[in-house]
C-alpha positions as CSV (number, residue, x, y, z in Angstrom):
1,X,101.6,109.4,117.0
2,X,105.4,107.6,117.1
3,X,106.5,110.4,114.1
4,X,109.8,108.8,114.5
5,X,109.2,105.3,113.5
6,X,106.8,107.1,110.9
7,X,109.5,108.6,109.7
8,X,111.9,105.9,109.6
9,X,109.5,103.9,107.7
10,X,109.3,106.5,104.6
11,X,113.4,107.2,104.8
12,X,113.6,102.9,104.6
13,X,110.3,103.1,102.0
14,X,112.2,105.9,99.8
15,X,115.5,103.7,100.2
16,X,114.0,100.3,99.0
17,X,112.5,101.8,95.6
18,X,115.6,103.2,94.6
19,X,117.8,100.4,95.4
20,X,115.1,98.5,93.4
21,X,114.9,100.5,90.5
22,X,118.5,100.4,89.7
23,X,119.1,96.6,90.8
24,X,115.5,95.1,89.8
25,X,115.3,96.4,86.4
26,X,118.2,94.6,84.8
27,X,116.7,91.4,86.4
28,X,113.2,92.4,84.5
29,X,114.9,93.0,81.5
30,X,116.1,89.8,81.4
31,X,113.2,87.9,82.6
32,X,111.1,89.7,79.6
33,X,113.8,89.0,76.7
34,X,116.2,86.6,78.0
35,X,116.0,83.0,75.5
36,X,117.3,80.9,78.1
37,X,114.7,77.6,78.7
38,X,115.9,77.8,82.4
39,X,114.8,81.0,83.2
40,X,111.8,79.6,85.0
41,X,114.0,79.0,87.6
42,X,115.2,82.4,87.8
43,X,111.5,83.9,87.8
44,X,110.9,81.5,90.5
45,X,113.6,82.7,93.0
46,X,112.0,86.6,92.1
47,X,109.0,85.0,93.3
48,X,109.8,83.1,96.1
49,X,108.8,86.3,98.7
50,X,105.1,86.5,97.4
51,X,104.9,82.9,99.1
52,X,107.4,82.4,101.7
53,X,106.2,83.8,105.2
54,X,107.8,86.8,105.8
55,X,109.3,85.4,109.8
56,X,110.8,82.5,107.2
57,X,112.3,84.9,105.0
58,X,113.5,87.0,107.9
59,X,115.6,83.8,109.3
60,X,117.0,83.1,106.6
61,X,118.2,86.7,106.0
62,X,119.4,87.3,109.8
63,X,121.7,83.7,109.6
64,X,122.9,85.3,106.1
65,X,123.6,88.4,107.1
66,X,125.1,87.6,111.1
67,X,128.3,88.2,112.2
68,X,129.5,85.0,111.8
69,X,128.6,84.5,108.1
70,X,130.5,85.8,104.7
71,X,128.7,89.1,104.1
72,X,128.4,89.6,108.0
73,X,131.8,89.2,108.4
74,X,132.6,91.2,105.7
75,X,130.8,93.9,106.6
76,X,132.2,94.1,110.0
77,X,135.8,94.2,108.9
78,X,134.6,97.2,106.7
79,X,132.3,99.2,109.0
80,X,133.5,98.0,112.3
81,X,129.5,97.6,112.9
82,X,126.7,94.7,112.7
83,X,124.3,93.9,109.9
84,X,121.2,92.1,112.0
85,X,119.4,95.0,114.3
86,X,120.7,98.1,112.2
87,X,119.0,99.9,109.5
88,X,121.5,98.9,107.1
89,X,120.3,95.4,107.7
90,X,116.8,95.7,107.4
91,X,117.1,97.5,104.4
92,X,118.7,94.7,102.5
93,X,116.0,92.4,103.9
94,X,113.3,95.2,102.6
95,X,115.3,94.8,99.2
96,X,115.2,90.8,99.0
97,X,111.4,91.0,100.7
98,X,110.0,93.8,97.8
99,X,112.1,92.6,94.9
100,X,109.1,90.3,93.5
101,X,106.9,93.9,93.5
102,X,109.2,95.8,91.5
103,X,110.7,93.2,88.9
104,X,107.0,91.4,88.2
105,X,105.3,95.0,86.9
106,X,108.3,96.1,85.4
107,X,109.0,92.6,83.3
108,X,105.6,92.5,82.0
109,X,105.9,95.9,81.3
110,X,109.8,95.3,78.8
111,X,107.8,92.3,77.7
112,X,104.6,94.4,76.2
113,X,107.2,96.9,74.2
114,X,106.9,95.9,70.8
115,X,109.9,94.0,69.2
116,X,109.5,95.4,65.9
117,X,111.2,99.3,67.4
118,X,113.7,97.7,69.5
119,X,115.1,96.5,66.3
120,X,114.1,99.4,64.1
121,X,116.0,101.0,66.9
122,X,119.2,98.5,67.1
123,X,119.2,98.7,62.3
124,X,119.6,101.9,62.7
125,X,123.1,101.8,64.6
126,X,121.8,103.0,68.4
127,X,123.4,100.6,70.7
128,X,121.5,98.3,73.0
129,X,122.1,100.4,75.8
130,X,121.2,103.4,74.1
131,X,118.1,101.6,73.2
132,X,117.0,100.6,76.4
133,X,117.1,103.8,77.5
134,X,115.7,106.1,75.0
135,X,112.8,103.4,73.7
136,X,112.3,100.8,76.2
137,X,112.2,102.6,79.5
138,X,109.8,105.1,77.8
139,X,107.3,102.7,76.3
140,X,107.3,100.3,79.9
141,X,107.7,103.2,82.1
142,X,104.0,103.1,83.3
143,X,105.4,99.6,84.6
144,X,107.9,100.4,86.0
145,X,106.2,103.1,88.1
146,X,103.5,100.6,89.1
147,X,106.5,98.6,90.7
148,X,108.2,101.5,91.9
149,X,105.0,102.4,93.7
150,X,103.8,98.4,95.4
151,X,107.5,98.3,96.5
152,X,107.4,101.6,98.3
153,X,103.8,100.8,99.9
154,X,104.7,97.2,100.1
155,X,108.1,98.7,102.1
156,X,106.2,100.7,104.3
157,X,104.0,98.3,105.7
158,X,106.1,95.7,106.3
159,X,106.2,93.3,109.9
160,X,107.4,90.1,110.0
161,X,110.6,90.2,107.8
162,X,111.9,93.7,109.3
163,X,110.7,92.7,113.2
164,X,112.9,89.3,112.5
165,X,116.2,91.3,111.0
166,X,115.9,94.3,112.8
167,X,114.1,93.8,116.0
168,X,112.8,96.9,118.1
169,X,115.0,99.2,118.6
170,X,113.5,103.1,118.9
171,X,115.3,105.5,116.2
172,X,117.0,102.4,114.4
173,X,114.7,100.1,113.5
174,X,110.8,100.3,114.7
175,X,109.0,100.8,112.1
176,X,105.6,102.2,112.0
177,X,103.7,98.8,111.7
178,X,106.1,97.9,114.6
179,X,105.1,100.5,116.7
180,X,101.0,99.8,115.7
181,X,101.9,96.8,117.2
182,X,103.3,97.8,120.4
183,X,100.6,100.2,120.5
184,X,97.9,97.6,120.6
185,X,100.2,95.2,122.8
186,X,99.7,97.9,125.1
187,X,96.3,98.4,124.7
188,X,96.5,102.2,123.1
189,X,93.8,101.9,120.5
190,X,93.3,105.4,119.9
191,X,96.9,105.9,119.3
192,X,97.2,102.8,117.3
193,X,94.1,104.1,115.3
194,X,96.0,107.3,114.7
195,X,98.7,106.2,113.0
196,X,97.0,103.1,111.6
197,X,94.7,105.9,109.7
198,X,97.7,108.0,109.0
199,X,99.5,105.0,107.0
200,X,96.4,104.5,105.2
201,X,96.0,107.7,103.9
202,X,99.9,107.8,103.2
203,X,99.0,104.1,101.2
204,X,96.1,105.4,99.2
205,X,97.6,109.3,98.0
206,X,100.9,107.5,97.2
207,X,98.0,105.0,95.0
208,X,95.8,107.4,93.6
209,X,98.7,109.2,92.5
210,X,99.9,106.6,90.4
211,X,96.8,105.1,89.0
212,X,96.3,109.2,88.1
213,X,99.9,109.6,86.1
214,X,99.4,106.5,84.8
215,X,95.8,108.0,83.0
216,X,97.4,110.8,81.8
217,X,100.7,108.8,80.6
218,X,98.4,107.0,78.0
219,X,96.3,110.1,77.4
220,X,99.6,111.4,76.1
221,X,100.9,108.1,74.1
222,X,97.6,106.0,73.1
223,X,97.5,102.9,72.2
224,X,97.4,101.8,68.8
């Protein structure tokens, strides 16, 4: 079993949900209370991974990200380094690739909150800020864990987006459905099995758990 790319999958996995949760939930937030007529537009951008192949995605992400483009160049002049074949680079395509699976739950979830104690909440002089964190997160947070989880499985079984940005490179970049891959390419079934069945037990606990926390969440604040 390739416990190295195994492991580089849960440390990029771990990585993504984080980044997510503090970067996808003001996105949500707005897509759930935001006014604005045009926000279709935004909601379609969120969206656009769900449908776009993930090899397509990855091309556009590697020409964004190369050394010869803004952020590329920018990050070259800070780090001295290369975005396209580095960890740091397929972790911002893992961002842009899960974003849809964290901001979707989590929108629907702001959006189900009841409007009537947000602004029992704001008459009574907490801030909106204050609010958000002390009312909405609580009341959406089963939500928000939903997207926390799809974005870590979703993360951890990625192909064509992180083999386009980040290639194959052993302790960097290959991932473990990379190295399934190579596995079969080589004809090691048993050992593509192995970790195959390992990642699918990893996928179904990390499931399970959730779906369980979730049960005992509403156990604890029913419905009314």
């Amino acid at each position: 079993m390739d416990w190295q790319a195994i492991w580089l999958s849960l440390r990029l996995a771990a990585a993504t949900t984080l980044i997510l949760l503090a970067a996808a939930l003001p996105i949500a937030y707005w897509l759930a209370f935001s006014p604005r007529r045009w926000k279709f537009l935004v909601q379609a951008v969120v969206a656009l991974p769900l449908v776009l192949p993930p090899t397509v995605l990855g091309f556009y992400v590697l020409l964004a990200i190369g050394p010869r483009s803004p952020v590329g160049a920018l990050y070259a002049r800070l780090t001295g380094g290369i975005l396209p074949f580095s960890f740091q680079g397929l972790l911002l395509a893992s961002v842009l690739y899960s974003l849809p699976f964290m901001t979707q739950p989590a929108a629907a979830a702001f959006a189900a909150v009841d409007r009537k104690l947000l602004e029992a909440s704001w008459c009574l002089g907490i801030s909106r800020a204050e609010t958000f964190r002390r009312v909405t997160i609580p009341l959406a947070l089963p939500g928000i864990v939903t997207g926390a989880v799809l974005s870590f499985a979703h993360t951890m079984g990625e192909f064509g987006v992180v083999l386009m940005v980040g290639g194959n490179i052993s302790g960097a970049t290959r991932t473990v459905s990379i190295s399934i891959y190579d596995q079969v390419q080589r004809l090691e079934y048993a050992a593509a099995a192995e970790t195959s069945v390992f990642l699918l037990a990893i996928s179904f606990s990390v499931l399970a758990l959730t779906y369980a926390l979730q049960r005992r969440f509403w156990s604890l604040w029913p419905m009314s």
